[in-house]
C-alpha positions in Angstrom: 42.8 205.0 -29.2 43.5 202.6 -32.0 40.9 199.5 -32.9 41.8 196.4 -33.6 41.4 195.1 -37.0 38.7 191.9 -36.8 39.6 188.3 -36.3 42.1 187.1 -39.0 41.5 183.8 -40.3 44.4 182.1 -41.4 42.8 179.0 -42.6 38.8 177.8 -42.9 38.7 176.4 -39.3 36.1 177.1 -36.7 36.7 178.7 -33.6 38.2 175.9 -31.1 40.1 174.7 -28.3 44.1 175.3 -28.8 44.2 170.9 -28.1 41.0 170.7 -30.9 42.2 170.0 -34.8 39.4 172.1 -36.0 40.5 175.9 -34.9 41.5 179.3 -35.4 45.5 179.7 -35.4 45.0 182.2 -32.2 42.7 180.1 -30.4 44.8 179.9 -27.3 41.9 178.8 -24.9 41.0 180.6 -21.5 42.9 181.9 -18.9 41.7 182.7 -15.6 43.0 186.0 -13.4 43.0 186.0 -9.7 40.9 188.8 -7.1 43.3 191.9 -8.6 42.7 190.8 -12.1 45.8 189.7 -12.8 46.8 186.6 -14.8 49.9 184.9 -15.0 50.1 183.0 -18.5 53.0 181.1 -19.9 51.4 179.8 -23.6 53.4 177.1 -25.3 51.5 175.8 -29.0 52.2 173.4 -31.8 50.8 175.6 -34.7 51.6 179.3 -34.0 54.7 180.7 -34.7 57.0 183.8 -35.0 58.0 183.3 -39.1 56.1 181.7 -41.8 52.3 181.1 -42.4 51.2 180.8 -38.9 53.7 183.9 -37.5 52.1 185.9 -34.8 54.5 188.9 -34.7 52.4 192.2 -34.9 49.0 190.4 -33.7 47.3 191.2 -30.5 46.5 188.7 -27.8 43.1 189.5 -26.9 41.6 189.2 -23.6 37.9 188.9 -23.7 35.5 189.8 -20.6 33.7 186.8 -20.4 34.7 182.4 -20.8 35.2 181.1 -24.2 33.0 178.2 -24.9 35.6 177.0 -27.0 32.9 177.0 -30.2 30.6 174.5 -28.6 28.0 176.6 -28.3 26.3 176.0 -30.5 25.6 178.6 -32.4 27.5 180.8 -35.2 28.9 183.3 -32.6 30.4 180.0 -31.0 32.0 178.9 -33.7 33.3 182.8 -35.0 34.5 183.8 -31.8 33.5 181.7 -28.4 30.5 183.9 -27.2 33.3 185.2 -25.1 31.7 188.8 -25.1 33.4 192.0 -25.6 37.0 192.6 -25.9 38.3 193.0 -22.2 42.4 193.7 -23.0 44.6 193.4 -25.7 48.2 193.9 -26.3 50.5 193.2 -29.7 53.4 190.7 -30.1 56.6 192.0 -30.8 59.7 191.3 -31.3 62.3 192.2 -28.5 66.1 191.8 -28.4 67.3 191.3 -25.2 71.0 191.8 -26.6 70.2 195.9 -26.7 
């Protein structure tokens, strides 16, 4: 199995909120899944994108086991990476052409 490379910091930011001004690119906030651990998530954001300086296209979405304090933690975990514990999930974003 394949690792994932470790956060990527497009800018200095802190870990955040997707709504706070101060954040990662990816900082997408939580999501919650239901009793079969499934989620249903339909992400919409102002600052990622799929060209450019902020394009997402071969990154993962990363699902982590526990709730992201959203760096106010208060401490240098919360503002790296939420204190949201290990890496639950994880898929890649890619490009697909529904024209084929």
């Amino acid at each position: 199995m394949r690792r994932l490379k470790p956060h990527v910091l497009l800018c200095q930011n802190d870990h955040g909120a997707q709504e706070d001004r101060n954040r990662h690119v990816g900082d997408l906030g939580n999501i919650v899944a239901d009793t079969d651990y499934k989620a249903r998530v339909r992400i919409t954001d102002d600052i990622i994108s799929l060209s450019g300086k902020t394009n997402v296209l071969g990154r993962a979405i990363v699902v982590h086991e526990k709730e992201d304090d959203l760096g106010r933690g208060g401490n240098k975990e919360s503002l790296a990476a939420g204190n949201a514990g290990p890496r639950a999930g994880c898929c890649i974003i890619v490009h697909r052409d529904d024209r084929e």
